[in-house]
C-alpha positions in Angstrom: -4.6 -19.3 -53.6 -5.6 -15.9 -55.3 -2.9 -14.3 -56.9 -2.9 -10.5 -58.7 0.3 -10.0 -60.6 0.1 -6.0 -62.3 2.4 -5.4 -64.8 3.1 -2.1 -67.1 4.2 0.6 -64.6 7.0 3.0 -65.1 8.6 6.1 -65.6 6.6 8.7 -68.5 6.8 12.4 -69.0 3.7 14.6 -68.2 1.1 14.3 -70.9 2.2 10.9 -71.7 0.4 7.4 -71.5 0.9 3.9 -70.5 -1.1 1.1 -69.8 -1.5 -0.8 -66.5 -2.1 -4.8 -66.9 -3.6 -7.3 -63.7 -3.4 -10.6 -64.5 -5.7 -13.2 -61.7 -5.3 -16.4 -60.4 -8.9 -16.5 -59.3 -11.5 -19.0 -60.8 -14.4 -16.5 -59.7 -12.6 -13.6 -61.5 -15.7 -13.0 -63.9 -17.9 -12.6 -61.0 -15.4 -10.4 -59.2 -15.2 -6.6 -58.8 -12.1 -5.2 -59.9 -10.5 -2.3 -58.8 -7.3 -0.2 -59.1 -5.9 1.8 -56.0 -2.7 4.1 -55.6 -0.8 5.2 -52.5 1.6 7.8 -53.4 4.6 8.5 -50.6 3.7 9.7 -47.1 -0.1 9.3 -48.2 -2.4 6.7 -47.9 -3.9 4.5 -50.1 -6.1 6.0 -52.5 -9.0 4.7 -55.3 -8.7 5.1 -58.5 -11.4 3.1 -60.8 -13.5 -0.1 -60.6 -15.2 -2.0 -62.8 -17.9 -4.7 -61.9 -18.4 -8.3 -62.9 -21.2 -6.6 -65.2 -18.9 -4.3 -66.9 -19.8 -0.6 -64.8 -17.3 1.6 -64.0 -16.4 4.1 -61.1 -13.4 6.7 -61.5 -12.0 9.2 -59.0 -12.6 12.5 -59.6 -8.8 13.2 -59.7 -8.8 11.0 -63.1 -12.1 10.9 -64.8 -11.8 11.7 -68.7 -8.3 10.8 -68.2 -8.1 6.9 -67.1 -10.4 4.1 -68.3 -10.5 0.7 -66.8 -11.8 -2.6 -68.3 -11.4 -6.1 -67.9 -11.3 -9.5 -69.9 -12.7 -12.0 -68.5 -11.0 -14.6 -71.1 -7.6 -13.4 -70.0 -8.5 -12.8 -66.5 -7.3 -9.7 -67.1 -8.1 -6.2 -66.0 -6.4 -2.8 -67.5 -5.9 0.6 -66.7 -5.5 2.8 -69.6 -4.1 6.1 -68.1 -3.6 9.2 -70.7 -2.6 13.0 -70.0 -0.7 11.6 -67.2 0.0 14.0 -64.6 3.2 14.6 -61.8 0.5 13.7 -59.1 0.0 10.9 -60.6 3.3 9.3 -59.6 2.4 6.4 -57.2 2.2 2.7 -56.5 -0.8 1.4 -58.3 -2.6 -1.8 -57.0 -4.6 -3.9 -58.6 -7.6 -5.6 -56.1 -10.4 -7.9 -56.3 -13.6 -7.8 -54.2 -15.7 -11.1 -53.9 -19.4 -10.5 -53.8 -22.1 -7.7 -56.1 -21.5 -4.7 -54.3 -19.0 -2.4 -55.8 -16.7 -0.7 -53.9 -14.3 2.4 -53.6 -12.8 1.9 -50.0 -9.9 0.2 -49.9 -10.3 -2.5 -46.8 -13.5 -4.0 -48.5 -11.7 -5.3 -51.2 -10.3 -9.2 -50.4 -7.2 -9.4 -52.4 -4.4 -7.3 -53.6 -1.7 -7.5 -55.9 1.9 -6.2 -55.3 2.1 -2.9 -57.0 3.9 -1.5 -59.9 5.4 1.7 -60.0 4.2 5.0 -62.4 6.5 7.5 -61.9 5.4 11.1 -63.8 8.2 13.7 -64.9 7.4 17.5 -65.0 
């Protein structure tokens, strides 16, 4: 049974940082894309950054030059290191795993999902 457990979240004042951790219970997580997602109240679910099983990396727009994710694939781990945070930042970030090559920014190709951890930005 695949398991994501995310870790890290909670509350920071604008301009601040914190670091997001994923932890997998999946024996294909080197071979797995990785992604981060955020669904902010009354809005939908929303991407944020992936990283392949090779190590390339997508961001949003919304927080290029500001967030970087990476993975460890000894830890079966992936991060999200989120600086300059912003107020519209605040949401629900989710962690999720795609089987298969193809990378992916839409939210119902991905195959699992981890509960969610809160980040919560003050003005």
């Amino acid at each position: 049974q695949v398991q994501l457990v995310e870790s890290g979240g909670g509350l920071v004042q604008a301009g601040g940082s914190l670091r997001l951790s994923c932890a997998a219970s999946v024996r294909t997580f080197s071979t797995s894309n990785m992604g981060w997602f955020r669904q902010a109240p009354g809005k939908e679910r929303e991407f944020v950054a992936t990283i392949s099983w090779s190590g390339g990396r997508t961001y949003a727009d919304s927080v290029k030059g500001r967030f970087t994710i990476s993975r460890d694939n000894a830890k079966n781990t992936v991060y999200l290191q989120m600086n300059s945070l912003k107020p519209e930042d605040t949401a629900v970030y989710y962690c999720a795993g795609k089987r298969g090559t193809l990378v992916a920014v839409t939210a119902r190709l991905y195959d699992y999902w981890g509960q969610g951890t809160q980040v919560t930005v003050s003005s």
